[in-house]
MIROVO-68242 format. One line per 2 residues: for each residue x, y, z of C-alpha. Coordinates in Angstrom, 2 decimals. Layout:
X:Y:Z ~ ...;
END
This chain:
-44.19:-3.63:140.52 ~ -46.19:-5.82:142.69;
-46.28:-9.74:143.51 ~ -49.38:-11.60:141.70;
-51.72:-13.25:143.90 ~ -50.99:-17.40:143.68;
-53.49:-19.40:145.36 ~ -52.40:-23.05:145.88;
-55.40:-25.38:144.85 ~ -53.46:-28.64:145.12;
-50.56:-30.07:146.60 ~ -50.41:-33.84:146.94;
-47.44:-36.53:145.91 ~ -48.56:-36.10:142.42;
-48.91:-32.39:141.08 ~ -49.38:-28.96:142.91;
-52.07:-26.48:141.09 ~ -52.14:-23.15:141.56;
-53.93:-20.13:140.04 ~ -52.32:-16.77:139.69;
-53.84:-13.79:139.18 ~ -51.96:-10.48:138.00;
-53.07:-7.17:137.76 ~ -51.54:-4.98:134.85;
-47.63:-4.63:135.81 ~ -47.90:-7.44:138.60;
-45.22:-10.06:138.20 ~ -44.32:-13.53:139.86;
-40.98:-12.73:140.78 ~ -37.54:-14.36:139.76;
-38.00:-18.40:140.29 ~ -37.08:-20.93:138.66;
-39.10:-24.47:137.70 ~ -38.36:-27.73:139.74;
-40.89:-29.82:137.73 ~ -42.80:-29.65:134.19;
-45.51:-27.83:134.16 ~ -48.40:-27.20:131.99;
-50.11:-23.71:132.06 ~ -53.78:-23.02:130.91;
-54.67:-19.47:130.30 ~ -58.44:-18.18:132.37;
-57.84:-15.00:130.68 ~ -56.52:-13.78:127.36;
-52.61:-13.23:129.03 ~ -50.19:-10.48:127.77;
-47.04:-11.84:129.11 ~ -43.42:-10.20:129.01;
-41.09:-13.20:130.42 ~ -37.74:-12.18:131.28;
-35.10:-14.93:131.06 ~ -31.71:-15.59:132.59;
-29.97:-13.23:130.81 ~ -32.59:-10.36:131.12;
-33.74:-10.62:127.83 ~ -37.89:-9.67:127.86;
-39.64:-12.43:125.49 ~ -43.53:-10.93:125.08;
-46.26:-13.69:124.05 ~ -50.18:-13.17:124.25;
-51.46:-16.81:125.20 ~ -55.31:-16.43:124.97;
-57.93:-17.63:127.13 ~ -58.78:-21.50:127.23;
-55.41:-22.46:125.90 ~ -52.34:-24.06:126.82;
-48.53:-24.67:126.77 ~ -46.27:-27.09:128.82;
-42.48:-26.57:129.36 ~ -39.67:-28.83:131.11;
-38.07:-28.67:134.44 ~ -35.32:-26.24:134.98;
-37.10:-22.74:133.30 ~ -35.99:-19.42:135.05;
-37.84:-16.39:134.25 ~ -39.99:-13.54:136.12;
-43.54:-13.55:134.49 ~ -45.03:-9.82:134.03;
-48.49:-8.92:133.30 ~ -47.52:-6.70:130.18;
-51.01:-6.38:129.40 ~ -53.52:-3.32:130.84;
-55.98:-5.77:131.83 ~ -55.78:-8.36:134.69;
-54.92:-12.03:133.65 ~ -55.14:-15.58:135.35;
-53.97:-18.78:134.75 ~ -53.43:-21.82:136.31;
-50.27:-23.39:136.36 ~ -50.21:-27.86:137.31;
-46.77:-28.95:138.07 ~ -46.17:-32.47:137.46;
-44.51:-33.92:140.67;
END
């Protein structure tokens, strides 16, 4: 699998915003969260999130929506879909 593309758009004392784009299979890697973050789907996005333990969650988030989730989340994203998908994460410094 390959590395999605993350394009910082922001980075100031406040919040960093970035936008990552995955082709089908692309992933983020393993990382883990050092702020909360909100995430706001560009695309419809077929994601398998692997946890901690291994264990694959799927979810579809669809385009124009969003979620939020705390400081301290470990997973490796995957683009489980067979279409590209974007989002753009803002971390809340």
């Amino acid at each position: 699998m390959a590395n999605c593309i993350a394009t910082q758009l922001i980075d100031d004392d406040r919040v960093r915003v970035t936008r990552f784009e995955f082709q089908p299979g692309d992933e983020t890697g393993w990382h883990r969260h050092g702020f909360d973050y909100v995430i706001t789907a560009i695309t419809d996005c077929q994601m398998e999130l692997i946890g901690p333990d291994g264990t694959p969650n799927c979810v579809t988030v669809p385009a124009g929506t969003s979620y939020r989730r705390t400081e301290g989340i470990e997973h490796n994203v995957i683009n489980a879909g067979d279409a590209p998908m974007s989002f753009v994460e803002v971390e809340l410094k």
